[in-house]
Structures are given as C-alpha cells and as structure tokens.
Backbone atoms as SQL, in Angstrom:
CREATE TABLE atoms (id INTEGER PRIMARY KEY, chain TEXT, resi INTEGER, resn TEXT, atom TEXT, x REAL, y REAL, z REAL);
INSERT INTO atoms VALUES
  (1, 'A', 1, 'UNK', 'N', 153.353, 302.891, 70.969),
  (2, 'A', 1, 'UNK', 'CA', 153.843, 302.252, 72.169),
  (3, 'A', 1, 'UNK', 'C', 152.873, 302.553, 73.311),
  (4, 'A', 2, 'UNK', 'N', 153.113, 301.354, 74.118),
  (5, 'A', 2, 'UNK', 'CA', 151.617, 301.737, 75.165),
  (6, 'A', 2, 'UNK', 'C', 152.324, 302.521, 76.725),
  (7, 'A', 3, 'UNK', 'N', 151.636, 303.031, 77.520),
  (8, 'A', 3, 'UNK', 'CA', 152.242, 303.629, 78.283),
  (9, 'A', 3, 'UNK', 'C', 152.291, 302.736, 79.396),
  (10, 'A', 4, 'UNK', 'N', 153.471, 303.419, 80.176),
  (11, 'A', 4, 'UNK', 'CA', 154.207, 302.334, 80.986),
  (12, 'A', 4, 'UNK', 'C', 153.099, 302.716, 82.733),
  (13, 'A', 5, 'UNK', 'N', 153.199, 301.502, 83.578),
  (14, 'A', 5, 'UNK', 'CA', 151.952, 301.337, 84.451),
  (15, 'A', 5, 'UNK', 'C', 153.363, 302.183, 85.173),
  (16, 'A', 6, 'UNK', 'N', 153.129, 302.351, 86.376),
  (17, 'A', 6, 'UNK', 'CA', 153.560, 303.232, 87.777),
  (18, 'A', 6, 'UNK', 'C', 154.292, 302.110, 87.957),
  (19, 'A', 7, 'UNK', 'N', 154.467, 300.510, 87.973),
  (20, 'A', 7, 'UNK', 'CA', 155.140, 300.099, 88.711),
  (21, 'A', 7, 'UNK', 'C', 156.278, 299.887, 87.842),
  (22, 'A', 8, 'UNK', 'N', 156.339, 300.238, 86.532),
  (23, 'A', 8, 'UNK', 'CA', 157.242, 300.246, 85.598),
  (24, 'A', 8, 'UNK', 'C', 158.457, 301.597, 85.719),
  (25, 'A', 9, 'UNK', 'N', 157.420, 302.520, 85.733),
  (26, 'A', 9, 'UNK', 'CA', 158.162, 303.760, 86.201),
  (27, 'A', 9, 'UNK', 'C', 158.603, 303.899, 87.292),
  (28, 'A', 10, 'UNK', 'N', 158.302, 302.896, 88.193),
  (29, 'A', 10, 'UNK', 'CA', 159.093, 302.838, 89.315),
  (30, 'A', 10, 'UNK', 'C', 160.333, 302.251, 89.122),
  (31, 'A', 11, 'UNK', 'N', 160.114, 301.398, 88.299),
  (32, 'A', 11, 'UNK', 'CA', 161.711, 300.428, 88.566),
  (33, 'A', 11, 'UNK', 'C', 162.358, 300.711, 87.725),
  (34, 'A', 12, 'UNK', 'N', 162.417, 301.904, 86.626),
  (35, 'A', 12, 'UNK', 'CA', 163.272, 302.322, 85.550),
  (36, 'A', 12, 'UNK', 'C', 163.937, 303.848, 86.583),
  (37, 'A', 13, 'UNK', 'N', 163.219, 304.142, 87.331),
  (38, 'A', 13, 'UNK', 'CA', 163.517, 305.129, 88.212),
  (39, 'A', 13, 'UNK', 'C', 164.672, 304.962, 89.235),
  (40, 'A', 14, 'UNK', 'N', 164.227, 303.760, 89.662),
  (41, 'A', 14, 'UNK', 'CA', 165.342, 302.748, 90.974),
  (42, 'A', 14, 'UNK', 'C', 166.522, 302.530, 89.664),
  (43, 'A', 15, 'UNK', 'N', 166.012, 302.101, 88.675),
  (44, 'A', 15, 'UNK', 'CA', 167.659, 301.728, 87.782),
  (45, 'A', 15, 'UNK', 'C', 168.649, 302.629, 87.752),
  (46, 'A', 16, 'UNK', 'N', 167.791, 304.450, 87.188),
  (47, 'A', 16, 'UNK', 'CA', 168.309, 305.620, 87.203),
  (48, 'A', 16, 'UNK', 'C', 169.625, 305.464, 88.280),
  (49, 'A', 17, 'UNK', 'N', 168.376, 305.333, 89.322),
  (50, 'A', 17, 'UNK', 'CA', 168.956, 306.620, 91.152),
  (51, 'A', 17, 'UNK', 'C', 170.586, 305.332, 91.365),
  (52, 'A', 18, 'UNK', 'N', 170.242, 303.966, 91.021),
  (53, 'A', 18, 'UNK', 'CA', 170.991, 303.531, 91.273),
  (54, 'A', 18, 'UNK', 'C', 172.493, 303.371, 90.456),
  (55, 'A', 19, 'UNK', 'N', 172.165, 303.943, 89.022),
  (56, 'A', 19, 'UNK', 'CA', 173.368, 303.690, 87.911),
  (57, 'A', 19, 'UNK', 'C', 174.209, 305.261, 88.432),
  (58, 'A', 20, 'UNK', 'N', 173.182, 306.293, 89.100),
  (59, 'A', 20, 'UNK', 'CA', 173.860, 307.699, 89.525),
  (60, 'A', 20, 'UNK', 'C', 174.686, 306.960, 91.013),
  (61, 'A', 21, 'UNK', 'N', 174.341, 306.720, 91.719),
  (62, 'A', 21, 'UNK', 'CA', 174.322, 306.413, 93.136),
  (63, 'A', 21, 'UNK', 'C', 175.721, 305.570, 93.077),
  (64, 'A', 22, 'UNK', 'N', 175.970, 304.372, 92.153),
  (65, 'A', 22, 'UNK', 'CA', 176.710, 303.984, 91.879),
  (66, 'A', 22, 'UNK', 'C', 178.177, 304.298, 91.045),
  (67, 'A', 23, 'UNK', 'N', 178.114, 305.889, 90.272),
  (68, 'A', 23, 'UNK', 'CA', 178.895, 305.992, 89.297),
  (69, 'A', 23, 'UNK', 'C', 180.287, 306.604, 90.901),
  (70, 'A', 24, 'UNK', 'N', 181.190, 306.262, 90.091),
  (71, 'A', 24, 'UNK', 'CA', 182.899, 306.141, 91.190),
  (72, 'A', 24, 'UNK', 'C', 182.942, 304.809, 91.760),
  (73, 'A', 25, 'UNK', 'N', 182.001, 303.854, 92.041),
  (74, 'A', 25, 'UNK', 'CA', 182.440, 302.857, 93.023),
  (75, 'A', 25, 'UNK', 'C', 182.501, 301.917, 92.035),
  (76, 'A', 26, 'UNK', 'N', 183.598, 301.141, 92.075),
  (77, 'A', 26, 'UNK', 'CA', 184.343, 299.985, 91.614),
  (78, 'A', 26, 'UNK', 'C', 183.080, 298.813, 91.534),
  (79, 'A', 27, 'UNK', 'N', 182.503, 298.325, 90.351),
  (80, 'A', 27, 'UNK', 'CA', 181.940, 297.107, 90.215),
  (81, 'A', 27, 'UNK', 'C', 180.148, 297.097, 90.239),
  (82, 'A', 28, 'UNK', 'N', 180.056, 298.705, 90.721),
  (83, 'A', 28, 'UNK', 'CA', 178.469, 299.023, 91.130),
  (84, 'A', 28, 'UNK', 'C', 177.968, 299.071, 89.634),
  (85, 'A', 29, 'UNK', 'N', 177.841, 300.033, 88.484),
  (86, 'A', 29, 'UNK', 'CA', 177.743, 300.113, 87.454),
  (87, 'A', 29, 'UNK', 'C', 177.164, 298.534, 87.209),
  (88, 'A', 30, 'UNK', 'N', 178.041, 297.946, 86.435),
  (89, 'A', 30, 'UNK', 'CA', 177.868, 296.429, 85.728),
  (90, 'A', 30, 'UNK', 'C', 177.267, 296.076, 86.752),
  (91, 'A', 31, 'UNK', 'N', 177.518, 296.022, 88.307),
  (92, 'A', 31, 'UNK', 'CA', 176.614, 294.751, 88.740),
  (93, 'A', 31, 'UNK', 'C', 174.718, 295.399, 88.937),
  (94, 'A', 32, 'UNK', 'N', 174.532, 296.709, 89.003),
  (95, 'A', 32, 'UNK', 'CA', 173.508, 297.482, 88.757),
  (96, 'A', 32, 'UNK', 'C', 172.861, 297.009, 87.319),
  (97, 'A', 33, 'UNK', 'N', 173.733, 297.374, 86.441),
  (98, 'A', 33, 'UNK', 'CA', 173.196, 296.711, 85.366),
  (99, 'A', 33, 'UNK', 'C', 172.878, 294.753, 84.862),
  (100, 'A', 34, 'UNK', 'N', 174.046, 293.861, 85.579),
  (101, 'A', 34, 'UNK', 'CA', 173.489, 292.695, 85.492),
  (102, 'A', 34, 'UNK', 'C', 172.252, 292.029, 86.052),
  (103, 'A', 35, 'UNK', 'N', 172.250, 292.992, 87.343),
  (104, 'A', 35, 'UNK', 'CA', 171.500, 292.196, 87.665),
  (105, 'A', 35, 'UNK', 'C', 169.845, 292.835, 87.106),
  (106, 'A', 36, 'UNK', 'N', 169.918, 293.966, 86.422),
  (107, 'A', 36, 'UNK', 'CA', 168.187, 294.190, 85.858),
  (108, 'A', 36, 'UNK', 'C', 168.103, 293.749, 84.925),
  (109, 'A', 37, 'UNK', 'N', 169.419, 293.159, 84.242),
  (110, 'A', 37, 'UNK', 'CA', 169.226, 292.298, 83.133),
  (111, 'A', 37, 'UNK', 'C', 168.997, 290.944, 83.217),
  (112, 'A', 38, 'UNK', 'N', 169.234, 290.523, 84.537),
  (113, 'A', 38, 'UNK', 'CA', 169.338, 288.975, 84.979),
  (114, 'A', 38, 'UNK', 'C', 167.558, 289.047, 85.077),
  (115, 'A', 39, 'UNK', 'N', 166.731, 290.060, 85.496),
  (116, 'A', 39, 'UNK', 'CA', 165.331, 290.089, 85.842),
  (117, 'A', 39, 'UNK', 'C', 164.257, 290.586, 84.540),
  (118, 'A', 40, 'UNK', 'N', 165.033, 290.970, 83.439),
  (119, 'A', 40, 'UNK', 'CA', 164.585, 291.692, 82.493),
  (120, 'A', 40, 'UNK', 'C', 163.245, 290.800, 82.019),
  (121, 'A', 41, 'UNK', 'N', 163.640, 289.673, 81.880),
  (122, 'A', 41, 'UNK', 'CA', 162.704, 288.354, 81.373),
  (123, 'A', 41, 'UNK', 'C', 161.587, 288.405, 82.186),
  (124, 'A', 42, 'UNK', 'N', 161.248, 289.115, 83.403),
  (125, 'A', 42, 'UNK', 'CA', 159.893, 288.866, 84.169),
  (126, 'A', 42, 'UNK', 'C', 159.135, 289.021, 83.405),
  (127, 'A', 43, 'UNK', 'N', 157.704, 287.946, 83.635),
  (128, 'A', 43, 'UNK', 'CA', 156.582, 289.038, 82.993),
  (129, 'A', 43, 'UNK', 'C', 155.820, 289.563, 83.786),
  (130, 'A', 44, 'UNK', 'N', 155.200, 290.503, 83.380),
  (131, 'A', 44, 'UNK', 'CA', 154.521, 291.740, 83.587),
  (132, 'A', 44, 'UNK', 'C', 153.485, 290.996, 84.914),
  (133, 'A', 45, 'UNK', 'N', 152.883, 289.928, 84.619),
  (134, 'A', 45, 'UNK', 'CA', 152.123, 289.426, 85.570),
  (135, 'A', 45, 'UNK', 'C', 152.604, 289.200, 86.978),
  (136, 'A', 46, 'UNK', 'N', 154.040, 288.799, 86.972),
  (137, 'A', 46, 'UNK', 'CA', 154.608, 288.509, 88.145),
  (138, 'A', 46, 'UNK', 'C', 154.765, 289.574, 89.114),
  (139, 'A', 47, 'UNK', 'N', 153.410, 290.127, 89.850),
  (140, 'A', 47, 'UNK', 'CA', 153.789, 291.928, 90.393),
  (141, 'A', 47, 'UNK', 'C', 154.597, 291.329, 92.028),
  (142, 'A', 48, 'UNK', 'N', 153.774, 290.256, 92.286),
  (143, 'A', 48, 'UNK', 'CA', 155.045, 290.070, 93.655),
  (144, 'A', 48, 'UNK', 'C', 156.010, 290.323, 93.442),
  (145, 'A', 49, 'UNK', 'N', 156.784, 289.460, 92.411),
  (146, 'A', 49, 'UNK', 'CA', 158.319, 289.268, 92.003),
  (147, 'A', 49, 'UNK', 'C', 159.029, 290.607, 91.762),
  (148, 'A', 50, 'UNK', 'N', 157.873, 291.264, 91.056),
  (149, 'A', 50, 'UNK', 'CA', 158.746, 292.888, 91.051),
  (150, 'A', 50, 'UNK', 'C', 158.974, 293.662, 92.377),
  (151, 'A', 51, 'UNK', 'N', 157.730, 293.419, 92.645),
  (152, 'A', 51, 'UNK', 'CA', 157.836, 293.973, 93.710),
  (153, 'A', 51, 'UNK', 'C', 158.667, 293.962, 94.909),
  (154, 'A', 52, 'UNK', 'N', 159.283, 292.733, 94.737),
  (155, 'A', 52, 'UNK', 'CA', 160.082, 291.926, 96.063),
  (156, 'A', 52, 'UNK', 'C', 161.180, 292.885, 95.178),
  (157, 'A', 53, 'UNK', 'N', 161.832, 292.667, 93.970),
  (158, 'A', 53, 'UNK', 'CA', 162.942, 292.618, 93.649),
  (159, 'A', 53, 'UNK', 'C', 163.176, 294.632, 93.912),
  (160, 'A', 54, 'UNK', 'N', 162.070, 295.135, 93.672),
  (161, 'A', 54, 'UNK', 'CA', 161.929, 296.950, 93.871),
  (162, 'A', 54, 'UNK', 'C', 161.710, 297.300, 95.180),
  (163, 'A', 55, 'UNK', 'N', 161.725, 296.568, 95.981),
  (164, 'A', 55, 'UNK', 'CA', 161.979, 296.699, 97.784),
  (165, 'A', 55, 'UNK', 'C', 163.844, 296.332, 97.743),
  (166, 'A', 56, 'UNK', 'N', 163.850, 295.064, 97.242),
  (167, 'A', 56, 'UNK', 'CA', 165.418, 294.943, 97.833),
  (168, 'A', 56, 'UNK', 'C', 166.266, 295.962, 97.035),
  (169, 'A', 57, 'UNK', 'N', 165.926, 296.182, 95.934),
  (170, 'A', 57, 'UNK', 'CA', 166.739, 297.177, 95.169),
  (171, 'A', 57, 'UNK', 'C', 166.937, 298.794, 95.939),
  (172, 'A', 58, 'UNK', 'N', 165.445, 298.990, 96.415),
  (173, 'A', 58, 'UNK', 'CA', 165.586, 300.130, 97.021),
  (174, 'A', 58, 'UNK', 'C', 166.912, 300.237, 98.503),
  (175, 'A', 59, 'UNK', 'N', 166.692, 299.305, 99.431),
  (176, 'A', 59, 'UNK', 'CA', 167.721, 298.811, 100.389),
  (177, 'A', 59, 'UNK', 'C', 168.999, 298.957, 100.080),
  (178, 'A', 60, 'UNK', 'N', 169.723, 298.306, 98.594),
  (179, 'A', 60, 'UNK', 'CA', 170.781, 297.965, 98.042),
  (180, 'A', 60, 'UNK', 'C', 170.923, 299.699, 97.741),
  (181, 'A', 61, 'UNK', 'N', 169.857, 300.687, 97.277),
  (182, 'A', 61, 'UNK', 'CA', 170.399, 302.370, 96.797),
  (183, 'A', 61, 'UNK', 'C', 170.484, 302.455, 98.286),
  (184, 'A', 62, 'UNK', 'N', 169.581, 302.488, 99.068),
  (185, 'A', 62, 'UNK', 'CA', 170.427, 303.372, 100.439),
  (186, 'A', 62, 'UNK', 'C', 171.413, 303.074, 101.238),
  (187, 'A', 63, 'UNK', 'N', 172.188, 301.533, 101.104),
  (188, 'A', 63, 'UNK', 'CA', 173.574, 301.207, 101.178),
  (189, 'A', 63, 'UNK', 'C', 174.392, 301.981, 100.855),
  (190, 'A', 64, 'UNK', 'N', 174.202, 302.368, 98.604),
  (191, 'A', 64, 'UNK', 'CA', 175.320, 302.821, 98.316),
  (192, 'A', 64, 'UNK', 'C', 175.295, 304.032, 98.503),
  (193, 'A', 65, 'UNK', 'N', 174.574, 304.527, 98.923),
  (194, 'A', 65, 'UNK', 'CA', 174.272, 306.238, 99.141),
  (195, 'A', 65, 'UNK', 'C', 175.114, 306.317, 100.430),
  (196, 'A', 66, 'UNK', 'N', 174.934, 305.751, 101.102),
  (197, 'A', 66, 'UNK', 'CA', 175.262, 305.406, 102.623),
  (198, 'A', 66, 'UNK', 'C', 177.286, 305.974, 101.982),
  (199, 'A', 67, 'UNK', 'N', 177.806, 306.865, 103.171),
  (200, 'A', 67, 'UNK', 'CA', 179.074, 307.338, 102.820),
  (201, 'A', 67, 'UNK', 'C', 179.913, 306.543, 103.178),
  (202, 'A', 68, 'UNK', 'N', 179.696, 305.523, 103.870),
  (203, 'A', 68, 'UNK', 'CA', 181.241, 304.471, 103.748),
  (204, 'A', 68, 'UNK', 'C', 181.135, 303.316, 103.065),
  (205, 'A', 69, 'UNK', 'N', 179.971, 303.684, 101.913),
  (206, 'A', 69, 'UNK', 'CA', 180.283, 302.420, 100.603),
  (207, 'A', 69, 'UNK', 'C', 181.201, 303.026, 99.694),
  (208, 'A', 70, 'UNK', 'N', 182.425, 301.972, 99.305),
  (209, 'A', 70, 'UNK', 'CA', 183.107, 302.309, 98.246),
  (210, 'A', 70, 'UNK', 'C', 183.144, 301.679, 97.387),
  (211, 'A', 71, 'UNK', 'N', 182.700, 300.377, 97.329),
  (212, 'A', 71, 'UNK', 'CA', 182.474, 299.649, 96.468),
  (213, 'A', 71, 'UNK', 'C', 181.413, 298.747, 96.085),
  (214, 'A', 72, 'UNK', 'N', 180.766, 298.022, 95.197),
  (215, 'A', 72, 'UNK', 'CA', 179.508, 297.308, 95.358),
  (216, 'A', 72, 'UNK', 'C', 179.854, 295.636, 94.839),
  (217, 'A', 73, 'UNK', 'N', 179.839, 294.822, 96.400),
  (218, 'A', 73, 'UNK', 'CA', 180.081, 293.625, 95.813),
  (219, 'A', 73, 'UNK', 'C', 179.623, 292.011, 95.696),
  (220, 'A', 74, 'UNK', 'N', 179.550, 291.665, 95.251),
  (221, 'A', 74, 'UNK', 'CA', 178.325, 290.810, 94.562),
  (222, 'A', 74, 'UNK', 'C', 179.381, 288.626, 95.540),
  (223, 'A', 75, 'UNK', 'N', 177.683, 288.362, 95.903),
  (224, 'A', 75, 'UNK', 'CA', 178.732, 286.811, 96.115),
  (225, 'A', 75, 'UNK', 'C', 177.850, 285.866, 94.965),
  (226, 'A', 76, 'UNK', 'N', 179.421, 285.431, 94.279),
  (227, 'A', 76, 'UNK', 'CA', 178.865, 284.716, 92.853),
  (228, 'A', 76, 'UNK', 'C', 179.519, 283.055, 93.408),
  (229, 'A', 77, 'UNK', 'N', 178.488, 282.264, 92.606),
  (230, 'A', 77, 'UNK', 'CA', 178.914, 280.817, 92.957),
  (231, 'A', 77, 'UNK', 'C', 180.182, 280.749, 91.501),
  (232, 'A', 78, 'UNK', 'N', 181.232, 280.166, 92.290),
  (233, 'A', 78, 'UNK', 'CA', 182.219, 279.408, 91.395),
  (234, 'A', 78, 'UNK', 'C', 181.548, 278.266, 89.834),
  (235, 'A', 79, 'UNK', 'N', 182.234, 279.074, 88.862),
  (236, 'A', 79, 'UNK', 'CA', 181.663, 278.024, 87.768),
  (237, 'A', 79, 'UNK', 'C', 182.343, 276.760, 88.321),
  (238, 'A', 80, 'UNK', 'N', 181.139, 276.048, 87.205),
  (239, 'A', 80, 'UNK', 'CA', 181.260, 274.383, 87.581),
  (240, 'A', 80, 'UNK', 'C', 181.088, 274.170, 89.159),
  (241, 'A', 81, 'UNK', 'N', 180.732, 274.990, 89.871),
  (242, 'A', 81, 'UNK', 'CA', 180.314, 274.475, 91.000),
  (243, 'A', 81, 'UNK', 'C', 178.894, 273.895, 90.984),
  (244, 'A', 82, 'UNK', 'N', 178.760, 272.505, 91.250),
  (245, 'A', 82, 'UNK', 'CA', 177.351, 271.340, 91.170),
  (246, 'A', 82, 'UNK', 'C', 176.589, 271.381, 92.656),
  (247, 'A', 83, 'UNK', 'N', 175.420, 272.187, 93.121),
  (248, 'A', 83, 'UNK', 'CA', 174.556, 271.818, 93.685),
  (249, 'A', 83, 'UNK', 'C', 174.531, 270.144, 94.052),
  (250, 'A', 84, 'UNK', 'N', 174.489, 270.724, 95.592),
  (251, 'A', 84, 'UNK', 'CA', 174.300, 269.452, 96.261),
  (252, 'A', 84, 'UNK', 'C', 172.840, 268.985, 96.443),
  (253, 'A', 85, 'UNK', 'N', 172.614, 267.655, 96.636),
  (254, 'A', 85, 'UNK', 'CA', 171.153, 267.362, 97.511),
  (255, 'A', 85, 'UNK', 'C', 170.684, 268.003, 98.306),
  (256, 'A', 86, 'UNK', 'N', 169.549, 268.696, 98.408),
  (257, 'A', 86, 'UNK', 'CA', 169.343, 268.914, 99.718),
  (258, 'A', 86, 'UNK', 'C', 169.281, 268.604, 101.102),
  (259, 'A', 87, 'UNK', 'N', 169.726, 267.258, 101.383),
  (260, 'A', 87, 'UNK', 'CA', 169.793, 266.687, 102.735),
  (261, 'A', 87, 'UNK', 'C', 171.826, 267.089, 102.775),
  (262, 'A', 88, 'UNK', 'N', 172.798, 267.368, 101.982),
  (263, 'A', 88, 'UNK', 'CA', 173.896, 267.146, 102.557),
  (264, 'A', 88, 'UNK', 'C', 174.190, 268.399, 103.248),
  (265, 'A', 89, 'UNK', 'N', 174.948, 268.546, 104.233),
  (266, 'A', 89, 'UNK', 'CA', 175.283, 269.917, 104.984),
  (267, 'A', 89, 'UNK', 'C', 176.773, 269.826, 104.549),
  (268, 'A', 90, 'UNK', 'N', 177.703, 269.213, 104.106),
  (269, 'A', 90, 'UNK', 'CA', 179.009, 269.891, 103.690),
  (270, 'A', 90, 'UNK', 'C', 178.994, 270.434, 102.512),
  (271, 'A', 91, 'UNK', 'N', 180.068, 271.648, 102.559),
  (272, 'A', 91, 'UNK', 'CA', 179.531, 272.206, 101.139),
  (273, 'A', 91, 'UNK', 'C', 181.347, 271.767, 100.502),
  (274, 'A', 92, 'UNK', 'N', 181.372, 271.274, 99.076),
  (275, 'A', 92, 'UNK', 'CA', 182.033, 271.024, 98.053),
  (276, 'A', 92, 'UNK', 'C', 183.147, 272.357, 97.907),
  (277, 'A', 93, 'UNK', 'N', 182.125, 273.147, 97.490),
  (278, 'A', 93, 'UNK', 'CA', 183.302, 274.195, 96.334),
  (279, 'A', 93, 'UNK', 'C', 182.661, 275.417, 97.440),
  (280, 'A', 94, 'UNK', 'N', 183.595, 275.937, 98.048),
  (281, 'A', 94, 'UNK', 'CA', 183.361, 277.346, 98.653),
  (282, 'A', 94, 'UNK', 'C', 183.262, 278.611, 98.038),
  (283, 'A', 95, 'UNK', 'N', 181.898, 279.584, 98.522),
  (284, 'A', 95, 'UNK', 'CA', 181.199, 280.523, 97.633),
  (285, 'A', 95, 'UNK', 'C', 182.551, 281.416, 97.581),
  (286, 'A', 96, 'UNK', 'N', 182.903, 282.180, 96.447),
  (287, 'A', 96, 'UNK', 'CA', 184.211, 283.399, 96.814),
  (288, 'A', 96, 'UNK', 'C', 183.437, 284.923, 96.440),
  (289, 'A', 97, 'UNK', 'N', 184.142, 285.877, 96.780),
  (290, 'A', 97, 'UNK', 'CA', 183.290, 286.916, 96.882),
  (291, 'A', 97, 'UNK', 'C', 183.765, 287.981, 95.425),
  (292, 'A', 98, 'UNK', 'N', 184.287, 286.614, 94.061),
  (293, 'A', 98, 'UNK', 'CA', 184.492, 287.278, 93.254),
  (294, 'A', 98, 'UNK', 'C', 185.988, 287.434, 92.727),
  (295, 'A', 99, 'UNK', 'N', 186.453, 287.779, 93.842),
  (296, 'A', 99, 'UNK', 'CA', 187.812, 287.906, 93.393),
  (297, 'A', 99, 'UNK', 'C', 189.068, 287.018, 93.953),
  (298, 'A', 100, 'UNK', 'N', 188.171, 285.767, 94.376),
  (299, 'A', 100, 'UNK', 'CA', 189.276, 284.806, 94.495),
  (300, 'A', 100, 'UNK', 'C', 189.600, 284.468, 96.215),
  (301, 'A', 101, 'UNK', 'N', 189.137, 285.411, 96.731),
  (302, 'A', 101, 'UNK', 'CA', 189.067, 285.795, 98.094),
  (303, 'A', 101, 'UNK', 'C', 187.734, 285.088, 98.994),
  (304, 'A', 102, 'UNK', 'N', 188.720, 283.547, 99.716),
  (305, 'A', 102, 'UNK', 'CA', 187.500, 283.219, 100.461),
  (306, 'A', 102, 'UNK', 'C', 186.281, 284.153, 101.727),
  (307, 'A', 103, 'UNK', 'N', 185.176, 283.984, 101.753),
  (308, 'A', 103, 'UNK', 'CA', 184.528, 284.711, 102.505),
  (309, 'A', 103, 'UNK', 'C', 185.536, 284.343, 104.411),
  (310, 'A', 104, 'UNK', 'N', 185.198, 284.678, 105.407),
  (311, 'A', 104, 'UNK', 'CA', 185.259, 284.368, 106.432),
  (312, 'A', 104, 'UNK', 'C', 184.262, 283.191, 107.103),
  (313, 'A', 105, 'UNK', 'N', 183.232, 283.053, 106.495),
  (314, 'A', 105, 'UNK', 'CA', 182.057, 282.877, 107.073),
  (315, 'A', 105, 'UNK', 'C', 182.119, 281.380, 106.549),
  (316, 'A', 106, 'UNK', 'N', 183.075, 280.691, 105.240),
  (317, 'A', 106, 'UNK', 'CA', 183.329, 279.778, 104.852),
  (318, 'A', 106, 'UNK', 'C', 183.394, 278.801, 106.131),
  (319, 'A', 107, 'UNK', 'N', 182.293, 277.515, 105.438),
  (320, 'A', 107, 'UNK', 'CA', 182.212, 276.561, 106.299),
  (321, 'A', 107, 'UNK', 'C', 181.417, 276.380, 107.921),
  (322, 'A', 108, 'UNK', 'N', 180.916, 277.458, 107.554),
  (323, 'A', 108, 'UNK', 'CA', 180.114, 277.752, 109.292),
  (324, 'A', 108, 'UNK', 'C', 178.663, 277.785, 108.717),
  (325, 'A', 109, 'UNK', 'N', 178.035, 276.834, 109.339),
  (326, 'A', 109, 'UNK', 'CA', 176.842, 276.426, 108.962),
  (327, 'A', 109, 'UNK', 'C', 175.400, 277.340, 109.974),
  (328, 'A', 110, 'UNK', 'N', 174.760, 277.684, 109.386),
  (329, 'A', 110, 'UNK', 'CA', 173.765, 278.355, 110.422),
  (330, 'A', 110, 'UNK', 'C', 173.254, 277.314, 111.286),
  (331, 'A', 111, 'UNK', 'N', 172.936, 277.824, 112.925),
  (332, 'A', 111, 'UNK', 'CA', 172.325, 276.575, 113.240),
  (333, 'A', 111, 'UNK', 'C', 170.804, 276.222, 113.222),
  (334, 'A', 112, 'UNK', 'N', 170.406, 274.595, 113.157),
  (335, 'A', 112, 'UNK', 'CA', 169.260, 274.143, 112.388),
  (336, 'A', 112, 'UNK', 'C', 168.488, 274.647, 113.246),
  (337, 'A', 113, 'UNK', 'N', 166.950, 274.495, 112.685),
  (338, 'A', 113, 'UNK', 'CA', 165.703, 274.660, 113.802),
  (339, 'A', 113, 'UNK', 'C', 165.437, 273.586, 114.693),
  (340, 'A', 114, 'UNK', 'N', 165.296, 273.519, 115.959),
  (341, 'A', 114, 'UNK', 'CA', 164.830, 272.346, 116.691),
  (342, 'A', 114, 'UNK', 'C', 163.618, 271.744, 116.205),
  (343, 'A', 115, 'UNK', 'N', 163.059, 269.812, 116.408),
  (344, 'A', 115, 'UNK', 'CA', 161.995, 269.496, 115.440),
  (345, 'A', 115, 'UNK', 'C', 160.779, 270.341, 116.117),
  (346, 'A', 116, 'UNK', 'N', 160.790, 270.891, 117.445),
  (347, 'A', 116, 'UNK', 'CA', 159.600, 271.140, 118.335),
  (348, 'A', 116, 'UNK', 'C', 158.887, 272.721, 117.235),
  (349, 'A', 117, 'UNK', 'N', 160.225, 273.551, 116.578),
  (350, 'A', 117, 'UNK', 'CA', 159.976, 274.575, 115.469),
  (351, 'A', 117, 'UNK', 'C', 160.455, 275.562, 116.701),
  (352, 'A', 118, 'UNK', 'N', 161.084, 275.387, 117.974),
  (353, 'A', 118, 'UNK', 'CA', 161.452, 277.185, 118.470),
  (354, 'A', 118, 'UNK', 'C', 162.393, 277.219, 119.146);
C-alpha cells in the first residue's frame, strides 16, 4: 500500500476530531459520516475540492466543540422535490430541516444584485 500524502492525513484526522467532537449529540455521528461518504468518490486530483471541503469541515468541528452545540443538523431537500429553472424565483416544495419542521426563513428570498453590480 502506498503512503498516504499530508493532505490525506489531514482529512482522515478532521474525520477522527470530528466523529470524537460529535459523539453525545443527536444526528452528528451519521451526518459526520454521510457526508465523507457523500465526498469519498473525489479524485485525488481534485486538491481544490478537498481542500474547500477540509476548510469547511474544519469550521463545522469548531461549531461542535463550541459548548452550546447539542445537536448537529443538516438542511436536506424533500424527496421528489424537482429543481426549478433557473430564471423562476418561487420556490415549489419548501426546504425542511429534516424533521418535518418548516425553516423560518421559508419563502424569503435574498435580495437581487442591482444591474449597475453594487
């Protein structure tokens, strides 16, 4: 077996700190683990992509480290929810935060950029 580069050992390290960091809080575990499995498929060439994904990961450990996280929770799109065009601004099926529970933020659109860009 060939030995693993530094940026490998970095992100098996972040998996560690984060499967510890996470053990007591409701949902951290599995979603710690889905989502390095959702990325597992990178290849090796893609070092931005890791890299982006081993910055936000790091952010996401000092959240849960952070003492008034109790739980870790993920916003998943509703199955069978169909992507719109990109020109429509109403949205169809509202994002839920998992457990059935609309967000607050439902239906409030960020506002656009002016055409001038500021």
């Amino acid at each position: 077996m060939s030995r693993l580069s530094r940026l490998q050992r970095q992100v098996l390290s972040l998996y560690r700190e984060l499967l510890r960091a996470g053990r007591g809080k409701p949902g951290a575990e599995a979603r710690v683990r889905a989502e390095f499995r959702q990325h597992a498929c990178l290849p090796r060439s893609d070092v931005l992509r890791i890299e982006y994904l081993y910055r936000r990961g790091r952010r996401q450990l000092q959240l849960l480290r952070d003492g008034h996280a109790t739980a870790m929770g993920a916003f998943v799109r509703p199955r069978g929810a169909i992507e719109e065009p990109s020109g429509a601004r109403a949205r169809k099926a509202p994002l839920e935060d998992g457990d059935g529970t609309r967000s607050p933020l439902d239906g409030v659109e960020s506002p656009g950029t002016p055409p001038n860009g500021r």
